[in-house]
KOLSESE-780377 format. One line per 8 residues: number of its first residue (from 1); their letters; for each residue x, y, z of C-alpha. Coordinates in steps of 0.25 Angstrom, whole numbers, plus 2048, in hexadecimal, padded with zeros to 3 digits. Example, Ala and Ser with C-alpha at 12.3 -4.5 7.8 and 13.67 -1.06 7.14 Angstrom:
! KOLSESE-780377
1> AS> 831,7EE,81F | 837,7FC,81D
***
This chain:
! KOLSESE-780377
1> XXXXXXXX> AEB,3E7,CE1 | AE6,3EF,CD5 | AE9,3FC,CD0 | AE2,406,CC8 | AE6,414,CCA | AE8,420,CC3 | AF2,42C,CC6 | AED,43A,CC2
9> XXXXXXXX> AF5,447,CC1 | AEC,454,CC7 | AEC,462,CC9 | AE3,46B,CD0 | AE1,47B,CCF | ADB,481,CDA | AD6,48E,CDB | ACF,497,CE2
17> XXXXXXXX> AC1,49D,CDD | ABD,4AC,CE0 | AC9,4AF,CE9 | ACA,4BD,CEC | AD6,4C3,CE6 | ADD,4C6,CF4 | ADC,4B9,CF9 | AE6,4AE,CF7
25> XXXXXXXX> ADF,4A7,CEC | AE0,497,CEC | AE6,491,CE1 | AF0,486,CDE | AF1,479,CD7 | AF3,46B,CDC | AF9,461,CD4 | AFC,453,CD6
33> XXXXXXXX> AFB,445,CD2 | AF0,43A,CD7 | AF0,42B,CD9 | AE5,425,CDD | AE9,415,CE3 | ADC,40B,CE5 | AE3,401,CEE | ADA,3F4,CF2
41> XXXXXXXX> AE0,3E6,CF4 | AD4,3D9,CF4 | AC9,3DD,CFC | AD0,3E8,D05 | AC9,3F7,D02 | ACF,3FE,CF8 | AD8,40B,CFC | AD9,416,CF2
49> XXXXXXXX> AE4,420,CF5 | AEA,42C,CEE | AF8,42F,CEB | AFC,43D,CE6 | B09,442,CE4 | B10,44E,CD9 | B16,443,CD1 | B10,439,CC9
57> XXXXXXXX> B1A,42C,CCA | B1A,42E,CD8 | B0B,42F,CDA | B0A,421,CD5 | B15,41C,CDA | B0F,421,CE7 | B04,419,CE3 | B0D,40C,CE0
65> XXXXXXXX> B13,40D,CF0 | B05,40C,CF4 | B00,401,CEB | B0D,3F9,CF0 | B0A,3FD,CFE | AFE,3F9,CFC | AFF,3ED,CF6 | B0A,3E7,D00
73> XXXXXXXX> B05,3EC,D0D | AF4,3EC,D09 | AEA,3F9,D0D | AEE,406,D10 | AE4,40F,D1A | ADF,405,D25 | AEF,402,D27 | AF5,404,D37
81> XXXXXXXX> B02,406,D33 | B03,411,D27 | B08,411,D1A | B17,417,D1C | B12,422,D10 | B21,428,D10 | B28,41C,D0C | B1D,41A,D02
89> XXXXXXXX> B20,427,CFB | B2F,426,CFD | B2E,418,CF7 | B28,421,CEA | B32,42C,CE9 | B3F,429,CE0 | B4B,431,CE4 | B49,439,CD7
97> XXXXXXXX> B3A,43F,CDE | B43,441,CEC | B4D,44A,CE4 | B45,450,CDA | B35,452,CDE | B37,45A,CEB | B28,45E,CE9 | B25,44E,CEA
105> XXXXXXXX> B19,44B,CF2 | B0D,43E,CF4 | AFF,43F,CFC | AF7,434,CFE | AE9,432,D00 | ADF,428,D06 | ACF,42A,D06 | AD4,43A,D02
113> XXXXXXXX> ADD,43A,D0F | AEB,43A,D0E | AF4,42E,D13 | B02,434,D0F | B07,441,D09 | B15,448,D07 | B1B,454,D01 | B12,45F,CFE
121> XXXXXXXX> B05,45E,CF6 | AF8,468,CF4 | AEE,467,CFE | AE4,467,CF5 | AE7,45A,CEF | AE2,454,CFE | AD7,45C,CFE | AD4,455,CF1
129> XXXXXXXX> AD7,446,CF5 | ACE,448,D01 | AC1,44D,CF8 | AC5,43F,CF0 | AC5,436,CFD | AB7,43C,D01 | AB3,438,CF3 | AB9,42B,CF3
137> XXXXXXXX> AC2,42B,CE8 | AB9,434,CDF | AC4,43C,CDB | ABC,445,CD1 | AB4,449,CDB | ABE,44C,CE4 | AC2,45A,CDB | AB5,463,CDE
145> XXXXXXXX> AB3,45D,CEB | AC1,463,CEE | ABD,471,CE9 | AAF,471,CF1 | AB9,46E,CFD | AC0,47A,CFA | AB3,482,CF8 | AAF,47E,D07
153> XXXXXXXX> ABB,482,D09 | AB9,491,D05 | AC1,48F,CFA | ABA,48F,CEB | AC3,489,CE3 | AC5,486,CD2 | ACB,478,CD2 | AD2,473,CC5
161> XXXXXXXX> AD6,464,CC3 | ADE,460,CBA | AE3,44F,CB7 | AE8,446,CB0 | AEB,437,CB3 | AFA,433,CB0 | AF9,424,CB3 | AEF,418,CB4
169> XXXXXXXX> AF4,40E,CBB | AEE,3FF,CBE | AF5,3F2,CC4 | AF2,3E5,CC8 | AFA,3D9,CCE | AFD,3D7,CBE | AFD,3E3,CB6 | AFE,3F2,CB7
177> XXXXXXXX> AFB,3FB,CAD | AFE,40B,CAD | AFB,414,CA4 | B04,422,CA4 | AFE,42F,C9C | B0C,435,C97 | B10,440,C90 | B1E,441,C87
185> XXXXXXXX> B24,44C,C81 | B1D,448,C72 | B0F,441,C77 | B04,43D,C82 | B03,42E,C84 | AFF,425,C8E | B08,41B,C93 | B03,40D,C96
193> XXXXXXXX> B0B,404,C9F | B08,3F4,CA3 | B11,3EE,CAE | B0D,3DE,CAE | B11,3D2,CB5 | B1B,3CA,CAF | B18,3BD,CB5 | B0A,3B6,CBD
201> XXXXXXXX> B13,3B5,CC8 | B16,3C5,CC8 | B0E,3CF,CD0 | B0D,3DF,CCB | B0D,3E7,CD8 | B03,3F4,CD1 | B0C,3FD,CD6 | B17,3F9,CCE
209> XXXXXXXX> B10,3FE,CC1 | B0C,40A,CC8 | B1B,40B,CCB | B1D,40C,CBC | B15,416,CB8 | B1B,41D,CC2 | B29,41B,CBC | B23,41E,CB0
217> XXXXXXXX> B1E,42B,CB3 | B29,42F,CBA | B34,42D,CAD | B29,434,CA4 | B2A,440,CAD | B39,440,CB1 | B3C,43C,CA3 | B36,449,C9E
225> XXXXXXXX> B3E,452,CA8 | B4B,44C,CA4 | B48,44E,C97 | B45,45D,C9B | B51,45F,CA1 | B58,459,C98 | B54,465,C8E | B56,46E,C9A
233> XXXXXXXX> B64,46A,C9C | B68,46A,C8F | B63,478,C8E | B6A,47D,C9A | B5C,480,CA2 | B63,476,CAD | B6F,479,CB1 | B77,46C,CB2
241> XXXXXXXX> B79,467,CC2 | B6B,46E,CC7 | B61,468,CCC | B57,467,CC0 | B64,461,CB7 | B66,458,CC4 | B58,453,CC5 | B58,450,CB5
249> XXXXXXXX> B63,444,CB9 | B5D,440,CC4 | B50,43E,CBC | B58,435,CB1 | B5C,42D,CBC | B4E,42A,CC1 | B49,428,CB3 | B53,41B,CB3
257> XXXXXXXX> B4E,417,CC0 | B40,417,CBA | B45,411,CAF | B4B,404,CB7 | B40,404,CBF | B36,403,CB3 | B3F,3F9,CAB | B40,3F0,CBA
265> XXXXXXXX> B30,3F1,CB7 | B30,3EB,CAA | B3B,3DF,CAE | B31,3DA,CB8 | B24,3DB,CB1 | B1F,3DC,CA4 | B1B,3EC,C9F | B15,3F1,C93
273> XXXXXXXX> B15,401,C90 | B0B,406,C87 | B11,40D,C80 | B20,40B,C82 | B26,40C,C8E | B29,41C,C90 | B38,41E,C8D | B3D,426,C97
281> XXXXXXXX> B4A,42C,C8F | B40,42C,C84 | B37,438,C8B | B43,43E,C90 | B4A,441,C82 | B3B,446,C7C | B3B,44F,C89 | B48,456,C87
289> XXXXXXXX> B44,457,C78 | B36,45E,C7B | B3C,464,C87 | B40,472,C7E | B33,476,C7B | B2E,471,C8B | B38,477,C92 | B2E,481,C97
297> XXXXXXXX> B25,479,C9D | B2C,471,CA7 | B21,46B,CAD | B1C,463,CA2 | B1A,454,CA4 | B19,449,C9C | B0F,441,CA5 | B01,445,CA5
***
């Protein structure tokens, strides 16, 4: 089975057109990142699903259970006996995302209807994959169809869309190739990585490569926030034994297992980074260093 796939981070504004000022005007935003899987083994018709979900790593490795699932056990939608969704999602989440991401949450989507959701999403974001399923995958479209659905709604609506793809992701039996848009303390880059098969004999499950920029994408992340409270500790802006101070050294802890996990990658098959393999420590020191003159702006992210 072949992969191709892209994972895009969104945001949509909504609001209201000519409301009257005492009504309840309509206005909020929806933000969220989207994975669309193509999944098609020989001959068998190919089943396109959608995973969304408020972080990035686990988006794709959503996607990766799926691919996996998919590969072992073969198509999804005409199956008597359903995919057990739960323990696919549970399968995703490390015990650092069970601790530390309370507002964790996945839908997934088939033909624009949904197959699986938990935790708590925006609506609007189902209104939006049910315009794409009645266009067939014509994602583009999918946007003004949504507000016209609105409009028959009663509701004229200003609809702002904002993306930006964070990773290109292709695999084969072989050979997968990822490529991460990142963004450090001191530059933009994009960061390339190839996961090959060592031997003729090998066989390179797609997920696992998918797996890896997930890893990869998670430690650019954490690794920013250490770095951030780090500064933060240092400065006495978290007091030491709370819950931020508490979540820092959890975070070190995950960015080891990440670590292992990558470097257990690299002793099985044969990887190449372009350019060099992101340094987790690395991006935590530059973070701390930046962190002075950031320290308003919490929310900045070094993933785009």
């Amino acid at each position: 089975m072949n992969i191709d796939t892209s994972l895009l981070r969104e945001k949509f504004f909504i609001k209201e057109k000519n409301a009257d000022k005492d009504s309840k005007t309509l206005e909020f935003y929806a933000r969220s990142n989207r994975m669309s899987i193509a999944l098609q083994a020989g001959n068998l018709p190919k089943e396109i699903l959608i995973v969304r979900s408020n972080t990035m790593h686990n988006t794709v490795r959503m996607v990766a259970q799926i691919v996996t699932e998919y590969d072992r056990t073969g198509p999804i939608a005409p199956r008597t006996k359903l995919i057990d969704w739960q323990d696919l999602w549970e399968k995703t989440l490390s015990s650092y995302d069970h601790h530390y991401n309370p507002q964790r949450w996945v839908s997934i989507y088939l033909n624009g209807k949904s197959l699986y959701a938990c935790g708590e999403h925006h609506p609007f974001l189902d209104v939006i994959e049910q315009c794409d399923g009645l266009h067939k995958g014509n994602y583009s479209e999918s946007i003004p169809v949504a507000e016209q659905a609105f409009s028959k709604a009663g509701k004229s609506i200003n609809l702002t869309y904002d993306s930006n793809v964070a990773l290109v992701a292709i695999s084969n039996k072989k050979e997968g190739r990822c490529s991460l848009a990142v963004r450090s303390p001191d530059r933009k880059a994009t960061f390339n990585l190839n996961v090959r098969i060592s031997t003729p004999e090998q066989r390179l499950n797609p997920a696992q490569s998918l797996t890896a920029a997930a890893d990869f994408l998670e430690g650019i992340q954490l690794s920013f926030m250490i770095g951030l409270n780090i500064e933060k500790i240092d400065m006495g802006l978290i007091e030491k034994f709370s819950h931020e101070y508490k979540q820092t050294l959890k975070a070190k802890e995950r960015i080891e297992q990440l670590d292992a996990q990558l470097d257990s990658l690299e002793n099985r098959y044969k990887l190449r980074y372009r350019p060099e393999r992101p340094d987790f420590n690395y991006i935590m020191e530059s973070s701390k260093k930046c962190a002075k003159e950031r320290i308003a702006d919490e929310n900045e992210v070094f993933i785009e």
